[in-house]
N, C-alpha and C positions, 0 to 999 in steps of 0.2 A: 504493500500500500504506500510505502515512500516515505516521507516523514509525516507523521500524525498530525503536526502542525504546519506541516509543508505549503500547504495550501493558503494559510492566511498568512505567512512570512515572507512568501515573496509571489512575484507576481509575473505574469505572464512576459516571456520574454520570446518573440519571433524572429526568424534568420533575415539579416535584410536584405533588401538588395543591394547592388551596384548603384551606384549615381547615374542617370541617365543620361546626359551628355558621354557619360566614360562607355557605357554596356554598347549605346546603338551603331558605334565603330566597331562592334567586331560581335561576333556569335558564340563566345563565351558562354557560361552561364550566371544567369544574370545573379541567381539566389546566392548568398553568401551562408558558412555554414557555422554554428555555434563551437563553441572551444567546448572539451569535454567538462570542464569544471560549472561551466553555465548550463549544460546538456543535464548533469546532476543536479542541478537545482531547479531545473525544468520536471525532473525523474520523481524530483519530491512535492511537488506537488500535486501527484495522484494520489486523491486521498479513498478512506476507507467507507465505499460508497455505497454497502450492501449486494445492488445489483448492478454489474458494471454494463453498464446501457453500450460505452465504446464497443466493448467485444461482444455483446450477444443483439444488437439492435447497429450500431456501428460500421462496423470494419467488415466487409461482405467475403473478408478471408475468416473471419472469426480468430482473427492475433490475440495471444493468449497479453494485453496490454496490459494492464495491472498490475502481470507477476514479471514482468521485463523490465517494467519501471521501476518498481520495489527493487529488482537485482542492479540494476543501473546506479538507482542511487545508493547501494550499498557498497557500488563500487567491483560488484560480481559480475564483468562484460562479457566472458566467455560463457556461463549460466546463462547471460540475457542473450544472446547471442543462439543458444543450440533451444532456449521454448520459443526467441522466434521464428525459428528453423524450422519449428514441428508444423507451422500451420504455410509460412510462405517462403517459396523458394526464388524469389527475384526483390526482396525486401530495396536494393539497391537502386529498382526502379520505383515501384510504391512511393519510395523515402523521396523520389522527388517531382515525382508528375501527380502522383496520388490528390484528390481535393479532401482527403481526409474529414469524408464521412462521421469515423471514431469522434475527430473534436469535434462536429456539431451533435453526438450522443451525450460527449463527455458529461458527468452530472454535475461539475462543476458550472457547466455553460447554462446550467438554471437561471443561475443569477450574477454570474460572472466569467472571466475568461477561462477558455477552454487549457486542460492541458496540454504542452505542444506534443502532443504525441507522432507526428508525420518527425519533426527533426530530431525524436531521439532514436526513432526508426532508422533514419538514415546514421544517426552517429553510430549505432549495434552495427551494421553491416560493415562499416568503413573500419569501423575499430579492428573486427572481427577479418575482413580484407588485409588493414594493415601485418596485423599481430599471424597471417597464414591459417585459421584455423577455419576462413572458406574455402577451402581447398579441391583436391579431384577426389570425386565421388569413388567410393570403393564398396559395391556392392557386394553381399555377404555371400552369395552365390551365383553364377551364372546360371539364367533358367533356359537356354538354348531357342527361345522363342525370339521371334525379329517382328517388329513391327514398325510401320509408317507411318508420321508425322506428317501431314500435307498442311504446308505453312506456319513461318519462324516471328509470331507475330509474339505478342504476351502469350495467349490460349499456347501455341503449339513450343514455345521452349518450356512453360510450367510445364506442358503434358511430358514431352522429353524428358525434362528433369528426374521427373517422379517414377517415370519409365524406368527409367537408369537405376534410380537407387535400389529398384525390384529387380534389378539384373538381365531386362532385358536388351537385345542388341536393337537399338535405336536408329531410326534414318530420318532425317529431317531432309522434304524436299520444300526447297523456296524456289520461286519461279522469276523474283529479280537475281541480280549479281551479286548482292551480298546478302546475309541471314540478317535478321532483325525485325522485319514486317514493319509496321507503321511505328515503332521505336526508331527506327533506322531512319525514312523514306517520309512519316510524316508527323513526327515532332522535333520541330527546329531544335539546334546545337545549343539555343541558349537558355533551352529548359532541361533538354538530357543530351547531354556531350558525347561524343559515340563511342569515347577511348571507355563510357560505363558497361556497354555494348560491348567491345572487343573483349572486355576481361571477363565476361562472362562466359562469351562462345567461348574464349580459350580455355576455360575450365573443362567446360563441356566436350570440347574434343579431347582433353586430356583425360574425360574421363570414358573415353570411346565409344560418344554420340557420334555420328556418321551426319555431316551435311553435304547435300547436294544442290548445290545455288543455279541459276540459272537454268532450272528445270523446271516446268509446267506438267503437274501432274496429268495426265490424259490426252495431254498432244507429244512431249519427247516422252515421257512414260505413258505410255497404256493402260486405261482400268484393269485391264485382263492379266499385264505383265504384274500388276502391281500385289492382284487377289493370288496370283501364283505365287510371286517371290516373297510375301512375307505374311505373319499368320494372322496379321489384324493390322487394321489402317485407320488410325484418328484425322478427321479434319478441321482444321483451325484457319481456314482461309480469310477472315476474315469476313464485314460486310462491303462489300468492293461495288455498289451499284450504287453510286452517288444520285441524292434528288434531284433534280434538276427545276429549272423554271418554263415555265410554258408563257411564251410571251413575247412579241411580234421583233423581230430581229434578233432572236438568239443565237443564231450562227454565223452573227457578225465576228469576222477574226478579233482576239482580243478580251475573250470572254473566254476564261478556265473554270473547270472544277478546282477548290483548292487541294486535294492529292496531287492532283498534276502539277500545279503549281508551288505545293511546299515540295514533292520529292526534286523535283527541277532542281529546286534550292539546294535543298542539303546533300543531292547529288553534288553539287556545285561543290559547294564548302568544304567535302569530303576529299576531294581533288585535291585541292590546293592551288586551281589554276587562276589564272590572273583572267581579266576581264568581266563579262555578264555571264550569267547562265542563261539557260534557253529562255524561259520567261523570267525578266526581269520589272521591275518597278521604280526603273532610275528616272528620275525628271517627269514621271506621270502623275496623272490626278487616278486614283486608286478608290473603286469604289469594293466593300468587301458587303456584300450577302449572308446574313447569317448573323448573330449575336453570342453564337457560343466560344467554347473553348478552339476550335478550330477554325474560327473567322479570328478569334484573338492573334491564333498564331499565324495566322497571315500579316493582321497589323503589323506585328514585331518583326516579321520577315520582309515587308517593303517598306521598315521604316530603315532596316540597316540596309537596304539596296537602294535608296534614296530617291526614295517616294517626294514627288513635288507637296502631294495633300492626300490625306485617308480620310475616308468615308467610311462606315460601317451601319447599315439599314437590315434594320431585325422587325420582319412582318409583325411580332408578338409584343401586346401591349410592353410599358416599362417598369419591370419591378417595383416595389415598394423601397423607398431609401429607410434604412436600418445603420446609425452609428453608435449603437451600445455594442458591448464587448459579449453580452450575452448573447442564445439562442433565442428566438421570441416564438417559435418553431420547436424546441426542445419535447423529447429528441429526437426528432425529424430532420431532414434537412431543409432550412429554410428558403423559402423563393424570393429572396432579398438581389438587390442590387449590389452586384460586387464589378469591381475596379481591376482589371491583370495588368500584369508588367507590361505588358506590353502596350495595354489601351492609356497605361499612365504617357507613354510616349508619346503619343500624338496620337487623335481620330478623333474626328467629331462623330458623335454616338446619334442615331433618329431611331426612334420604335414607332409601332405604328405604322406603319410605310410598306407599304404595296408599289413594286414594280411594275407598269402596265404596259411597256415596252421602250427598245430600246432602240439608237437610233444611231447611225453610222455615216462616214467621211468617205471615200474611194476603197470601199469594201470592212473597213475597220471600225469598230466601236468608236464612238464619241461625245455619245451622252444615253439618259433615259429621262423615262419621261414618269413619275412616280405621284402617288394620291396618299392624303393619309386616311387611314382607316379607323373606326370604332368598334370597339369589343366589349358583347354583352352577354350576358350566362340568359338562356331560355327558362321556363318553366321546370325543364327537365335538369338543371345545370348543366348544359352543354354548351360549347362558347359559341356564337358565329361574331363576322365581323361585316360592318355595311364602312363602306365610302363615306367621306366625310363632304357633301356637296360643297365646291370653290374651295377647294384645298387642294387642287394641282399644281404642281411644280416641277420644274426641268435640273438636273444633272451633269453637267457638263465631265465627262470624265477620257483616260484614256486604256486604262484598263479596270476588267471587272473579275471580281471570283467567286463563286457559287460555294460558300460555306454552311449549305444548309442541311449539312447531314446527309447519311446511307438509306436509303429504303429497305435494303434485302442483302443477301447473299450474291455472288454473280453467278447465274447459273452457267459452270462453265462447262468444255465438254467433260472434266471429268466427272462432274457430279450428273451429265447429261447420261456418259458411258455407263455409270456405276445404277443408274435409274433408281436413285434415293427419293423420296418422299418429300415434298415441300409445308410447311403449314400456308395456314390462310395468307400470313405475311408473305409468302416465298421464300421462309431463310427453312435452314435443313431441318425436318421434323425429328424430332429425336422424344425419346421414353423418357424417365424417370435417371435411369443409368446411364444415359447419353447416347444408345445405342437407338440408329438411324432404320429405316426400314429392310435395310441389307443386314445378314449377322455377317459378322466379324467388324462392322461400320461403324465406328462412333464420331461423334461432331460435337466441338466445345466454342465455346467463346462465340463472339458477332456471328460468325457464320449459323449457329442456330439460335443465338438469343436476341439479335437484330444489334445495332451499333450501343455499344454501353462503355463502361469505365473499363481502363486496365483494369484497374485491382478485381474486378470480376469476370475480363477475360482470366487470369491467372486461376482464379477459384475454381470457374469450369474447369479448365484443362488441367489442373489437379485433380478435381473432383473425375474426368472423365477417364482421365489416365486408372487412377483407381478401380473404375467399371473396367476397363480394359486388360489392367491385371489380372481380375478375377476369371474375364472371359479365357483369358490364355491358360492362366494354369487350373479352371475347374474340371 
């Protein structure tokens, strides 16, 4: 529980940033990380809370936080280190993209600030990195069983992982150049930096996971080769079928999905090469689509490519503004107005705002033409939204990104080949065990639960790995 009076002795201390003049020259990461003696005094202010709302309503890995913290500020890091081992195996990621659910449970966020639970997460794993005791996996026995990983996103290195430590022989196919999935390809360098990434695969191959990059499951591999050469196949593909807009000048050049447009980037950055990457946002008016976390990280990605002006238009009315230190939501997570690093750098923010088309120069984008809208709950609480009559307005822009989220899974050919089962949504239907309408098939993460948080891709593809061991050796 940490110190009994931890909690009213001291008080909430969060990692800062960078200075934003110093962050938006370069793709760093912007979060700065706490010294371990501040980490302990963070550790002690988990107090003794009966039912700890973090881990069992919280943390959708169910981290055992409580007893991590109590050993943190005891000063026991290798103990906090192996119970946070029991429930997550990529804590390194978690600790720093995670929106840490846990603090908005924390029961201290009743009437006060939360514990920093996400920054002593990450200090257990760093410590635990530093000091060698996250090391290569050494399973207790080899079970001679092989199976398939199809995509190295969160879902499919958690499912790998946990594969492994069960002893069986692992293959991860990724169907970009390098392993990582949307860790890699679509969250910029300045919120997870990819040397977090490389130390991890290199665990992983050391501990003789098998990756095979630039491979597409069911067009260079075959459904048919794949159900022959190994004895069971998870897939973690991802939700890869971005929404898109319906709206009169769409395929004006100049107009991306942001996938396309964040991997461009961290493609880019990953090089090292000098000049633009393929889409760039230097000297343009930048309008971004979307109000979430992946229209954010477009802002911070064309503000360090030197964006002339950001725009950022989110259909969905705007938040409630919330600046107490509590949850007013507890313990739920709350539908408040929050602030990222990145939208601290510059964008002027509009909700409300409906696209009605868009309008172009000798085939390129160059503005749209937009209405604001009103939003009402019916009878039934169902939202709809009317037009707001003489509230039209023009956009003058030069590029646009469609951050409005995935619909589904992509149905590609190998899920075409393997003739798995869709639900109503179209992402891959799957039982209780993760197990798809093919036996030996299981599917975790975006690809059967539609687009959601890492920290619950990881939970799937733990949780489905699991089913999958059972399948192999019952």
């Amino acid at each position: 529980m940490g110190k009994p009076s931890g909690f009213l002795e001291y008080g909430r201390k969060k990692a800062h940033y960078r200075d934003v003049k110093e962050r938006i020259k370069d793709y760093r990461a912007v979060e700065k990380t706490l010294s371990d003696a501040e980490i302990k005094k963070q550790a002690a202010r988990c107090m003794d809370c009966g039912v700890p709302f973090c881990h069992s309503l919280g943390c959708p890995l169910y981290n055992l936080i409580p007893e991590w913290n109590d050993l943190v500020y005891k000063g026991k890091w290798k103990d906090a280190f192996e119970r946070l081992s029991l429930s997550n195996c990529l804590p390194e990621i978690t600790g720093r993209i995670c929106p840490a659910p846990c603090e908005a449970a924390c029961t201290l966020s009743v009437s006060d600030s939360p514990v920093a639970i996400r920054s002593i997460e990450l200090a257990i794993i760093e410590y635990a990195f530093d000091k060698g005791w996250a090391g290569i996996l050494k399973p207790a026995s080899e079970t001679g069983k092989k199976i398939a990983v199809i995509g190295s996103g969160p879902a499919g290195l958690a499912a790998a992982l946990t594969l492994r430590k069960k002893g069986h022989a692992v293959t991860v196919c990724e169907k970009d150049d390098n392993a990582g999935g949307i860790l890699r390809y679509g969250i910029p360098d300045f919120k997870l930096e990819k040397w977090v990434i490389e130390r991890r695969l290199d665990m992983m191959k050391k501990s003789g996971i098998v990756f095979k990059t630039g491979v597409e499951a069911g067009v260079d591999i075959k459904a048919a080769e794949l159900r022959k050469s190994f004895d069971a196949i998870i897939i973690t593909a991802g939700a890869g079928e971005p929404r898109d807009i319906e709206a009169p000048g769409r395929k004006l050049k100049g107009i991306y999905f942001a996938m396309d447009y964040l991997s461009a980037s961290n493609k880019f950055v990953s090089s090292g090469s000098k000049g633009e990457p393929a889409v760039s946002a230097k000297n343009k008016s930048v309008l971004v689509v979307g109000g979430g976390d992946t229209g954010s990280d477009c802002i911070g990605t064309a503000r360090r490519q030197g964006a002339k002006s950001i725009y950022q238009y989110e259909i969905m009315p705007k938040p409630p503004e919330w600046d107490k230190s509590w949850n007013p939501a507890w313990p739920d997570w709350p539908l408040i107005l929050r602030e990222s690093s990145s939208q601290q750098e510059g964008a002027e923010r509009e909700w409300s705002v409906l696209i009605k088309s868009f309008k172009g120069a000798g085939g390129r984008v160059a503005g749209a033409e937009c209405v604001r809208v009103k939003w009402e709950k019916d009878s039934r609480g169902k939202m709809s939204m009317t037009e707001i009559p003489g509230s039209s307005f023009s956009l003058k822009m030069d590029l646009v990104i469609l951050a409005m989220g995935f619909v589904r899974v992509e149905h590609s050919a190998l899920l075409k080949s393997l003739s798995v089962e869709f639900d109503s949504r179209g992402n891959i239907k799957t039982t209780d065990d993760y197990s798809t309408s093919v036996k030996g098939v299981f599917a975790a993460g975006d690809a059967s639960t539609g687009a959601s948080l890492a920290v619950r891709a990881i939970f799937h593809g733990q949780r489905a790995a699991f089913s999958a061991d059972a399948y192999l050796i019952g």
